[in-house]
N, C-alpha and C positions, 0 to 999 in steps of 0.2 A: 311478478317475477319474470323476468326474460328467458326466454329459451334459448339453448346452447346448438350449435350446429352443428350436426354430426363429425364432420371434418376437422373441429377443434383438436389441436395436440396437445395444446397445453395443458401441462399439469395444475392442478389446485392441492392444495391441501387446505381441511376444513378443520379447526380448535372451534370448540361449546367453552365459552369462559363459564366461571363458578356463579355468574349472574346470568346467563343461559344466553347468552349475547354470542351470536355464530361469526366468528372471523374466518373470511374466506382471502386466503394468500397463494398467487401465483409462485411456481418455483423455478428459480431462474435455470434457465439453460444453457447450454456448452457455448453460446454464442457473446453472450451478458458476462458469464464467469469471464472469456475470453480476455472480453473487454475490459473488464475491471482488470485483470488482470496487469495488461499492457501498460494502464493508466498507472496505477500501483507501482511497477519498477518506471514507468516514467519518470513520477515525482521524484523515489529515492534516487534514482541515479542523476534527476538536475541536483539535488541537496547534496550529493557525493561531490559532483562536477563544481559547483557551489563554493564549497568547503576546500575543497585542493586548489581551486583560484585565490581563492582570500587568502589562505597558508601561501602562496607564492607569493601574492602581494605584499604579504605582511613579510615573508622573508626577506624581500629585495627590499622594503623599507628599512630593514634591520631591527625590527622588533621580536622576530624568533628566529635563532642560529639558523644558518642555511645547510649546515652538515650536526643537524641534531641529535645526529645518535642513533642509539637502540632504544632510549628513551622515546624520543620523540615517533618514532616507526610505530611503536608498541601503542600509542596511544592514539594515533589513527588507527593502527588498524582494530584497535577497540571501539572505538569509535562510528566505524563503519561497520561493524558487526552486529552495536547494538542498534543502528540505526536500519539494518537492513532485517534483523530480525524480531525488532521492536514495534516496527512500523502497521505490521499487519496485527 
């Protein structure tokens, strides 16, 4: 077993499974969460930015009305709700 250097900050946390098998897992920190983070509205907001290009395209093609209503409002902005709160 390797020894640990006093200077370590990192946290562990150690689970004993029901077969006596020790999982030892690092716990991420403010830096890792950060990151994911960023990464995380990256993605939704290209799949937002995504989604309201193809809708213009598709409007100037003439395949969804270009003054769609309240319908059509209501259904992005559900759209983007569930995608933004679905996602994580």
């Amino acid at each position: 077993m390797a020894t640990k250097a006093p200077f370590d900050l990192r946290q562990h946390l150690e689970v004993e499974t029901p077969e006596h098998v020790v999982l030892d897992l690092e716990i991420a920190g403010v830096g890792s969460r950060l990151l994911a983070a960023v990464i995380d509205s990256a993605i939704v907001t290209t799949i937002m930015v995504a989604g309201g290009l193809l809708a213009a395209v598709l409007a100037g093609l003439g395949l969804i009305p270009r003054h769609g209503g309240a319908w059509l409002a209501a259904v992005a902005v559900g759209l983007a709700f569930a995608l933004g709160n679905g996602y994580c």
